[in-house]
C-alpha positions as a Python dict, from the first residue, in 0.01 Angstrom:
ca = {
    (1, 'X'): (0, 0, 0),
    (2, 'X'): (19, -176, 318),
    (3, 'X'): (-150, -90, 623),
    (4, 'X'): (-173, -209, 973),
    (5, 'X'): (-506, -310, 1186),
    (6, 'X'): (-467, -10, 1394),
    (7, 'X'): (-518, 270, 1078),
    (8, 'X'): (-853, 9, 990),
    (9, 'X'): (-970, 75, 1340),
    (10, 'X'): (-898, 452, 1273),
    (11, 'X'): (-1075, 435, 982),
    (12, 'X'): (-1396, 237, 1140),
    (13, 'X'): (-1424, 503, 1455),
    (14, 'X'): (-1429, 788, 1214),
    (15, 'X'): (-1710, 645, 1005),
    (16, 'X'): (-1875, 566, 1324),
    (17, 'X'): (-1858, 938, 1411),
    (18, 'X'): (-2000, 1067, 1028),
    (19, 'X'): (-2285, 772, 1036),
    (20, 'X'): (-2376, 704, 1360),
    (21, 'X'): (-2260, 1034, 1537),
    (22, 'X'): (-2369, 1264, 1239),
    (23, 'X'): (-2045, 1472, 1274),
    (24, 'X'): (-1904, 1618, 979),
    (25, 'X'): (-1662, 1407, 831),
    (26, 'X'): (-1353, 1668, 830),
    (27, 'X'): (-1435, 1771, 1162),
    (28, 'X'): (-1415, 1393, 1263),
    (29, 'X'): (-1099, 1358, 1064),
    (30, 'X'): (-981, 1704, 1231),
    (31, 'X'): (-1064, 1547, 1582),
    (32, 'X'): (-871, 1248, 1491),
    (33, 'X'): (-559, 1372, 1394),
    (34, 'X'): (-504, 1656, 1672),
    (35, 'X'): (-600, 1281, 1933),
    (36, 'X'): (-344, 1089, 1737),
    (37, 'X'): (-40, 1290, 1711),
    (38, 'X'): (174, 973, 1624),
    (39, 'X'): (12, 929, 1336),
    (40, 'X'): (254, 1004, 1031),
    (41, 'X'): (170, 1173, 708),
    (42, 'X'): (157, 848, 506),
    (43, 'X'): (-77, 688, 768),
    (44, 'X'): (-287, 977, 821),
    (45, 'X'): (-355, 1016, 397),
    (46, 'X'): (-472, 673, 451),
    (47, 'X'): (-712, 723, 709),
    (48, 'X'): (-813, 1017, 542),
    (49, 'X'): (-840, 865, 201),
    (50, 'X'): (-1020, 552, 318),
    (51, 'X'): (-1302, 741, 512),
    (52, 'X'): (-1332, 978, 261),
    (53, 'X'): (-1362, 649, -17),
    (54, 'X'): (-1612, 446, 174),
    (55, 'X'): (-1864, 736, 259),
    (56, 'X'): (-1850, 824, -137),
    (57, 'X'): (-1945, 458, -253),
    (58, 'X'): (-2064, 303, 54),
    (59, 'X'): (-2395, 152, -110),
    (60, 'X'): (-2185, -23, -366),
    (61, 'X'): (-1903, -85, -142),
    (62, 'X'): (-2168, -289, 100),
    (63, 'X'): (-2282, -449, -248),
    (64, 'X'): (-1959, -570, -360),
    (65, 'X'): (-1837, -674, -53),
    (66, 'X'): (-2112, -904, -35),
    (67, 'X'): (-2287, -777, 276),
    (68, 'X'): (-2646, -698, 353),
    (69, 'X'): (-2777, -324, 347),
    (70, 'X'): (-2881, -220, 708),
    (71, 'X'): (-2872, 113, 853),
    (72, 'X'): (-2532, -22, 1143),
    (73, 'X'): (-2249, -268, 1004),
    (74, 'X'): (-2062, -420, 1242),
    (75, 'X'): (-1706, -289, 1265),
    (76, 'X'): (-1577, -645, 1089),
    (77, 'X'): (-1840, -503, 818),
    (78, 'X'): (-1665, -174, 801),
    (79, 'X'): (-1299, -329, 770),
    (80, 'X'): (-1411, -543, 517),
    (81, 'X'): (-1537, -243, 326),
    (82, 'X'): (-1175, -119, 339),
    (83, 'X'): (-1039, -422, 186),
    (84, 'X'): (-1294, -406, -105),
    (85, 'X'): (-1172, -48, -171),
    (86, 'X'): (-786, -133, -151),
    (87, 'X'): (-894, -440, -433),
    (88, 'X'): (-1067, -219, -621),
    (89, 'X'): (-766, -22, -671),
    (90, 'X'): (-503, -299, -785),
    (91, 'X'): (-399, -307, -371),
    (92, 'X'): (-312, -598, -220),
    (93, 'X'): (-460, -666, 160),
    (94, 'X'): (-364, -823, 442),
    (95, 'X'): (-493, -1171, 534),
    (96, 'X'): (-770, -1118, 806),
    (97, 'X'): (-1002, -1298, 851),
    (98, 'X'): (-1267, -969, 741),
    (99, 'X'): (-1115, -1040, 402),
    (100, 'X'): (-1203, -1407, 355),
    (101, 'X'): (-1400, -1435, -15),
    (102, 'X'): (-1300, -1105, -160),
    (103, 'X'): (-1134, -1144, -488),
    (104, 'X'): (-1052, -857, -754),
    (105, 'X'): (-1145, -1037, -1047),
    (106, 'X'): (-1454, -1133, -928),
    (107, 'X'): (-1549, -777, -738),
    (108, 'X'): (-1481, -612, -1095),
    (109, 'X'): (-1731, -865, -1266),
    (110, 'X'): (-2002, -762, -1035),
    (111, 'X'): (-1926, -420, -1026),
    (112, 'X'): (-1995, -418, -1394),
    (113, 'X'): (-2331, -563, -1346),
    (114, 'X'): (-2456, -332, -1163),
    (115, 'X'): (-2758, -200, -1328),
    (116, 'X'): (-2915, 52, -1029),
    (117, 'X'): (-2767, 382, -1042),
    (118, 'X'): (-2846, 435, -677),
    (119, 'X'): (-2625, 147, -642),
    (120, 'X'): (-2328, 220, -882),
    (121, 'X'): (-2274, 554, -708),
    (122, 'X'): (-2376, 531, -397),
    (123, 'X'): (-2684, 697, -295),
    (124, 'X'): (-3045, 661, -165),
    (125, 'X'): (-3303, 538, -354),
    (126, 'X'): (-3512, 890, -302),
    (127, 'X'): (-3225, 1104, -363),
    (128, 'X'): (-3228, 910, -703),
    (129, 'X'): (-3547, 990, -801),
    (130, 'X'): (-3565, 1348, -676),
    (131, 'X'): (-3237, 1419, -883),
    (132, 'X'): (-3328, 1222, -1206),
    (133, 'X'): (-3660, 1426, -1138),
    (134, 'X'): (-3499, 1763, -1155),
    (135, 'X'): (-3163, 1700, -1444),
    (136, 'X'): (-3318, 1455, -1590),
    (137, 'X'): (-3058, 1322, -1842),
    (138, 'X'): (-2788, 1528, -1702),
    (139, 'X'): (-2797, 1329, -1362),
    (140, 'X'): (-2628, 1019, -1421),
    (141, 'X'): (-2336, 1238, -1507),
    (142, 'X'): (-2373, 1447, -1290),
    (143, 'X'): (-2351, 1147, -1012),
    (144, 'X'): (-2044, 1041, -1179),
    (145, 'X'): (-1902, 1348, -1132),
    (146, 'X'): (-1951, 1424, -770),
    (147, 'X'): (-1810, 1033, -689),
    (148, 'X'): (-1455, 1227, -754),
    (149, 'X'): (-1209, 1360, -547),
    (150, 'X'): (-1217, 1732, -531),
    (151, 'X'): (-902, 1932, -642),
    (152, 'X'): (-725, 2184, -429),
    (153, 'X'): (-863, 2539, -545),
    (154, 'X'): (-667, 2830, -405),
    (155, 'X'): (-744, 3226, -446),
    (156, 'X'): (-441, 3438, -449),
    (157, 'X'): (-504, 3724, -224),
    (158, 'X'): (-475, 4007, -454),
    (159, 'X'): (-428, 4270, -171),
    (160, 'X'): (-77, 4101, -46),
    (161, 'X'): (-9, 3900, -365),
    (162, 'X'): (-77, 3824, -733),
    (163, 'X'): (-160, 3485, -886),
    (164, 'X'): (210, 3476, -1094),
    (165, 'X'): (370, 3572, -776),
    (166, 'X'): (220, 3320, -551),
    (167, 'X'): (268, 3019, -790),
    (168, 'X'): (620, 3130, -775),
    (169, 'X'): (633, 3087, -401),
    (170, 'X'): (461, 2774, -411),
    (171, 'X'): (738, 2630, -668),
    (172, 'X'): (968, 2745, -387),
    (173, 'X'): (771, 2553, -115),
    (174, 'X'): (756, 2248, -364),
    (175, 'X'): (385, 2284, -405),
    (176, 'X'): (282, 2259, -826),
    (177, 'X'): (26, 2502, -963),
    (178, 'X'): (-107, 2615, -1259),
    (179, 'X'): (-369, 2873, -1296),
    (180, 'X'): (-757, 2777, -1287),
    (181, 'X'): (-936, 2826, -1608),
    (182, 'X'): (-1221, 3111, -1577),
    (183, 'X'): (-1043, 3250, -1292),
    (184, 'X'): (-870, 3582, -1241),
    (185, 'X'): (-655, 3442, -913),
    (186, 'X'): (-686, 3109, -891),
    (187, 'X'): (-437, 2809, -884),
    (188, 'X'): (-524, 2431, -914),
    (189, 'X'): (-273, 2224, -679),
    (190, 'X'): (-114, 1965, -918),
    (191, 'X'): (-97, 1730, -609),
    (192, 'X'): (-271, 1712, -244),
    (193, 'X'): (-102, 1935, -15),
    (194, 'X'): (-154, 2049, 362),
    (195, 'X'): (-139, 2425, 249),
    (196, 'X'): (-221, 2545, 568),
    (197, 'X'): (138, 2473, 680),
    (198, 'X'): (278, 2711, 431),
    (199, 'X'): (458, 3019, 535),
    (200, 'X'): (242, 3166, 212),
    (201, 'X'): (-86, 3068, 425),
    (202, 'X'): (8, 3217, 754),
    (203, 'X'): (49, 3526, 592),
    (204, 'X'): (-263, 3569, 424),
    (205, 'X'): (-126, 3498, 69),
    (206, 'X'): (-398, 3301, -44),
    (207, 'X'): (-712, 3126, 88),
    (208, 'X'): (-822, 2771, -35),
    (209, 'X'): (-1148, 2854, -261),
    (210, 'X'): (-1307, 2631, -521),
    (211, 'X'): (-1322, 2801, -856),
    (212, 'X'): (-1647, 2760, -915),
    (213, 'X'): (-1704, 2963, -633),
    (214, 'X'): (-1445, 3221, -742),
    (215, 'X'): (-1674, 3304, -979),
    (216, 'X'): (-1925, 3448, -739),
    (217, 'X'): (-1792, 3789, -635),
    (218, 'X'): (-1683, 3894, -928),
    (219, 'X'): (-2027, 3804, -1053),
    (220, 'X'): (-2182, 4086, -785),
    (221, 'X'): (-1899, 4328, -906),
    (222, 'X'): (-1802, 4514, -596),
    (223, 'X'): (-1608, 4838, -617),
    (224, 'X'): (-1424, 5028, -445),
    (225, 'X'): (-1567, 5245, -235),
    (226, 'X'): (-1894, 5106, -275),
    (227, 'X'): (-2156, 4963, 47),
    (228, 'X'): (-2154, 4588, 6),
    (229, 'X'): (-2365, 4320, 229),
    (230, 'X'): (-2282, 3993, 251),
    (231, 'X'): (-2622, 3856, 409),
    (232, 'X'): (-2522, 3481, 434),
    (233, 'X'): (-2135, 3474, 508),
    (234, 'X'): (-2054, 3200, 725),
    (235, 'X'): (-1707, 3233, 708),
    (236, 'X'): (-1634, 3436, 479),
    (237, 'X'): (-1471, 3285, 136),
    (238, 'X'): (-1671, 3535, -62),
    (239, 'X'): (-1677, 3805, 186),
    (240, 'X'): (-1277, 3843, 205),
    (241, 'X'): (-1308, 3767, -239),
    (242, 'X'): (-1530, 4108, -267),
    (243, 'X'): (-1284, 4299, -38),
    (244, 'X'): (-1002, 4193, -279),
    (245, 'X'): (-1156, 4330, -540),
    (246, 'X'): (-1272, 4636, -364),
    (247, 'X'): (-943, 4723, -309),
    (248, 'X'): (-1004, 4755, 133),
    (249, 'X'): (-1160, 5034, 50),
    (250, 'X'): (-1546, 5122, 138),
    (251, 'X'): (-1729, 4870, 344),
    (252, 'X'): (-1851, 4517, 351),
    (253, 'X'): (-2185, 4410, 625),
    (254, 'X'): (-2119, 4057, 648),
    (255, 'X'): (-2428, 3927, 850),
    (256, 'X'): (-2508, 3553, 924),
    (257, 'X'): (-2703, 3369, 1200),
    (258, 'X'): (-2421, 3202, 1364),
    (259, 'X'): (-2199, 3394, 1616),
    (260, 'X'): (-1892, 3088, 1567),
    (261, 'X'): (-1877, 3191, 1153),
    (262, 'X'): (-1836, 3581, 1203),
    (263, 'X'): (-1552, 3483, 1456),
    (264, 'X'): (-1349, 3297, 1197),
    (265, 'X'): (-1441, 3562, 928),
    (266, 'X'): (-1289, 3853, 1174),
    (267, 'X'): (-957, 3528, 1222),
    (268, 'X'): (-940, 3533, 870),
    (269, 'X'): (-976, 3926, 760),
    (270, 'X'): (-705, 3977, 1013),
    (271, 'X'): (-497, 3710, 802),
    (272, 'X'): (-585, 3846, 470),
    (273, 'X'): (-551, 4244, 576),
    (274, 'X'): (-891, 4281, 555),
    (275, 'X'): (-1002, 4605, 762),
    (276, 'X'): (-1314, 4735, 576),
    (277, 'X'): (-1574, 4433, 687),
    (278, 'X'): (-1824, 4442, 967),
    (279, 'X'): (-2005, 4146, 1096),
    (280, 'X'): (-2332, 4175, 1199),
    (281, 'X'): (-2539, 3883, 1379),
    (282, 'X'): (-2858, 3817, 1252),
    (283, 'X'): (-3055, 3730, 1587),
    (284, 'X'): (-3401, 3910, 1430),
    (285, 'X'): (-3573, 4011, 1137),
    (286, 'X'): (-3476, 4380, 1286),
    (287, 'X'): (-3146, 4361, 1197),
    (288, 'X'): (-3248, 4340, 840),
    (289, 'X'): (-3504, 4582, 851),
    (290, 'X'): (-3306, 4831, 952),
    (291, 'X'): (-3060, 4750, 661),
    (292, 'X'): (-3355, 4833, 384),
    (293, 'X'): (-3269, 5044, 67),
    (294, 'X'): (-2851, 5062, 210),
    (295, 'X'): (-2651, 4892, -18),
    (296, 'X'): (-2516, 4958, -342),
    (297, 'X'): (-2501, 4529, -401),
    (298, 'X'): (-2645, 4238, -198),
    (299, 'X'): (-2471, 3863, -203),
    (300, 'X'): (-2714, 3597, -85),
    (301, 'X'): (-2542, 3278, -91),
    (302, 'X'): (-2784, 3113, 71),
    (303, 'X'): (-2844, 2795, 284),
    (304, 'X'): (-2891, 2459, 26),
    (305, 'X'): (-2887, 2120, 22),
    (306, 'X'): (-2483, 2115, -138),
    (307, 'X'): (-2557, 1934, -411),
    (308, 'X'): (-2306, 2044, -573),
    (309, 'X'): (-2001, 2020, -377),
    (310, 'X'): (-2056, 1645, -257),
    (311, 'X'): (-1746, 1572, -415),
    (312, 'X'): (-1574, 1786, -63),
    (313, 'X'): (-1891, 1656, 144),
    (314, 'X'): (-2010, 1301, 72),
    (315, 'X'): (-2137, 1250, 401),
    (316, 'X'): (-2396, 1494, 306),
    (317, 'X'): (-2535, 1258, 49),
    (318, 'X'): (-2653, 976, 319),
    (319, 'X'): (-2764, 1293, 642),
    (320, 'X'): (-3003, 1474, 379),
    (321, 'X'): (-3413, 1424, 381),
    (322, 'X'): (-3645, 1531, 158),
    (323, 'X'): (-3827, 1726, 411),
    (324, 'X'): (-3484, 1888, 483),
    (325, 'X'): (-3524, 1946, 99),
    (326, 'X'): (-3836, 2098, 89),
    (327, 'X'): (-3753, 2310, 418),
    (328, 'X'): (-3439, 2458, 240),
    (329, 'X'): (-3647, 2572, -67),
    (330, 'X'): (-3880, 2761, 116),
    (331, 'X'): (-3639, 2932, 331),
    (332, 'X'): (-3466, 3028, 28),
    (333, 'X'): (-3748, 3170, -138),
    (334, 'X'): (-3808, 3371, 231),
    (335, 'X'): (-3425, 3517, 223),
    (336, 'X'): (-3456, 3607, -156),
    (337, 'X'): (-3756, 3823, -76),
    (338, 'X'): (-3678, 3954, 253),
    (339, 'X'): (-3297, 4040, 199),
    (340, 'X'): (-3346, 4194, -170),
    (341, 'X'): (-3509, 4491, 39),
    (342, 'X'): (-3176, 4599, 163),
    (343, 'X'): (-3072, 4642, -232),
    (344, 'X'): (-3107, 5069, -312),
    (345, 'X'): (-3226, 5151, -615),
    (346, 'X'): (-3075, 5033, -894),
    (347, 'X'): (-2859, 4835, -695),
    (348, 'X'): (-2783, 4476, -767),
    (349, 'X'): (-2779, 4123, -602),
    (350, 'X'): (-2634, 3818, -636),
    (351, 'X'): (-2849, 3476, -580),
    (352, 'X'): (-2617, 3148, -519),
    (353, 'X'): (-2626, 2852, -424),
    (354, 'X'): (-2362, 2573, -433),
    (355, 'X'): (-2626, 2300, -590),
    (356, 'X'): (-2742, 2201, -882),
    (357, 'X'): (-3123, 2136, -840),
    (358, 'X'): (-3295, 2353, -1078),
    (359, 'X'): (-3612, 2411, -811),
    (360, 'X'): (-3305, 2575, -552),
    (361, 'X'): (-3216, 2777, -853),
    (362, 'X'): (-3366, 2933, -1195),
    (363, 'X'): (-3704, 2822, -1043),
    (364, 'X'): (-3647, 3011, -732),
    (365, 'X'): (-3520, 3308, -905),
    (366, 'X'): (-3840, 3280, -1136),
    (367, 'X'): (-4079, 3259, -905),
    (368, 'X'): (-3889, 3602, -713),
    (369, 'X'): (-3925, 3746, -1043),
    (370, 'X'): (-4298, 3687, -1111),
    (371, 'X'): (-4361, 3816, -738),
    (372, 'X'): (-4141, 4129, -823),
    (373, 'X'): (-4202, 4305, -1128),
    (374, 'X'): (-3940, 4549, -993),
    (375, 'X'): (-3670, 4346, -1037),
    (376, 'X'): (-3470, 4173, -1360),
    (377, 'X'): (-3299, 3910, -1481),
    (378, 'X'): (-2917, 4043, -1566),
    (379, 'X'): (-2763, 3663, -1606),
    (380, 'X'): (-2687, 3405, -1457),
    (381, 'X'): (-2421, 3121, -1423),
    (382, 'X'): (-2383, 2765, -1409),
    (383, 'X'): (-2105, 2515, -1338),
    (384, 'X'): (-2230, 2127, -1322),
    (385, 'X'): (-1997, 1915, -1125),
    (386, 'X'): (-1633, 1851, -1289),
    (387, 'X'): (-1727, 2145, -1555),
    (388, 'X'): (-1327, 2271, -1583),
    (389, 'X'): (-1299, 2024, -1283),
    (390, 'X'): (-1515, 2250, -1032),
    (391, 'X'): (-1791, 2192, -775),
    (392, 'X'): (-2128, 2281, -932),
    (393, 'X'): (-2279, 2592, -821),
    (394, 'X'): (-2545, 2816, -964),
    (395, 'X'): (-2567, 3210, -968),
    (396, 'X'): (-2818, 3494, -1076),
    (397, 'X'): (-2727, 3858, -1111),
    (398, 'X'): (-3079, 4057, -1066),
    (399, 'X'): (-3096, 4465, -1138),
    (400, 'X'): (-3338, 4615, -920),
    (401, 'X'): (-3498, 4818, -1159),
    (402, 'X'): (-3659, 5111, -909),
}
């Protein structure tokens, strides 16, 4: 396609915002878009497409291109980065002088050659090792997988809606579905859409939610009537899944740390005609205490590094540290301990993550298991990335047993 030096410049700001900035790269796009209002839809996929590309394979972009790995290219650098992704996908660019040198044939020749996998898909040399490390065999593939682009998931709200009825109104809308495999409600987009236009949306029909993590409430099986907390919410995907399947009726805790998630959960129960969760800010250990022995079913998806779901955050990838790693892991292990209390007897809980590092997840749940004879080992899940096209995600369904 063609495209003008003003969406390149786009482009190069917002990358200077994920990189340099260490902003989120859909909040950057977000930022961008509500700034540029004159931006069309065309121009803005490209912009969005672009950033989105280079952050994915920026290691091999910078390789191909011909450049030298530093830690800030110049905005020429950047530009010419585009051009080596429009090449790379039979795209003809414009004659700038950023350009000069690149050449298809050639860039496809040395792309082949590549014999570092840190280089071929784009990540750092310790985040290589960790991961081969941990999968082992399974992580080239695994790599592969995650360089993708990320379908649109949606989860029909079953309180307003069912999944036939809401493909139906889609068709109507000119949005193609068709249902997501291992799922109950969900619908796969056939092609990108900005679904939060939709009539359907605004009404709480649905709510955009990968399948993999569809998978996760159902997992916990809440009932009706029963006392459910949700001890790591954020903003509530699995929260406003549970009360779905609880029918509204009994109650839901939802509890995080931060004050700015439980607002957009209480925005989006509201949209979904959700009236049987509370929020509850974690600002002490107290707050949990006080919880001990309550609930008939705990969910603890908790904080991780997202290895699984770089496919919808790339930028992730290049921010993460192995201490950052190793912080995670213990605070995991802390939550699994320290939350299970609030599980009554006999109760059950949920452990998930959205990654697929074995030490975030069968190792943590074996060590919680060793430390607590009390509990057991129902089952437990696992989707690796682009298993029935999904993000990878990992989750354990423990019986307490007292």
């Amino acid at each position: 396609m063609k495209f003008h030096r003003v969406l390149a410049e786009h482009t190069v700001t917002a990358l200077e915002n994920v990189f340099e900035g260490g902003y989120q790269a859909d909040r950057v796009l977000e930022r961008l878009f509500k700034k540029e209002k004159k931006l069309g839809a065309r121009d803005r996929r490209f912009v969005a497409e672009s950033t989105y590309e280079l952050i994915r394979h920026w290691r091999k972009f910078i390789y191909l291109a011909g450049l030298e790995e530093k830690e800030t290219l110049s905005r020429g650098d950047v530009v010419r980065l585009i051009g080596v992704w429009q090449l790379l996908k039979g795209e003809t660019v414009p004659p700038w002088p950023e350009f000069k040198g690149l050449d298809q044939r050639r860039m496809l020749e040395k792309e082949k050659g590549i014999r570092s996998l840190a280089v071929l898909e784009s990540i750092p040399d310790w985040l290589n090792e960790f991961g081969s490390k941990e999968l082992g065999e399974a992580w080239p593939d695994a790599l592969f997988q995650l360089n993708k682009t990320a379908p649109v998931v949606l989860r029909a709200n079953r309180l307003k809606t069912t999944r036939e009825k809401l493909q139906r109104r889609l068709e109507d809308a000119r949005v193609e579905s068709f249902p997501a495999p291992d799922t109950e409600d969900g619908l796969i987009l056939r092609y990108r859409s900005n679904v939060f236009t939709l009539d359907a949306f605004k009404e709480g029909l649905f709510e955009i939610q990968d399948g993999a993590s569809q998978q996760i409430a159902p997992m916990l099986d809440p009932k009706p009537g029963e006392r459910i907390i949700d001890a790591c919410a954020g903003a509530g995907g699995k929260t406003l899944h549970m009360a779905a399947l609880m029918k509204n009726k009994g109650k839901i805790i939802a509890m995080d740390v931060t004050d700015k998630k439980l607002d957009e959960l209480k925005r989006r129960c509201r949209r979904a005609g959700v009236d049987v969760v509370e929020t509850k800010l974690i600002d002490s250990m107290k707050v949990v205490k006080r919880l001990e022995g309550s609930a008939d079913a705990v969910l603890l998806d908790v904080p991780c590094t997202g290895m699984g779901v770089l496919r919808r955050n790339p930028d992730k990838k290049w921010k993460l540290t192995l201490e950052e790693v190793e912080r995670l892991k213990i605070l995991q292990a802390q939550i699994l301990n320290d939350y299970s209390r609030m599980v009554k007897s006999h109760g059950r809980l949920v452990y998930a993550t959205c990654s697929i590092l074995p030490s975030e997840n069968e190792l943590q749940v074996e060590a919680f298991l060793a430390a607590n004879p009390n509990w057991k080992l129902e089952r437990e899940r696992r989707f690796m990335p682009g298993q029935e096209g999904y993000d990878g995600f990992y989750a354990a369904l423990l019986i307490n047993k007292n």
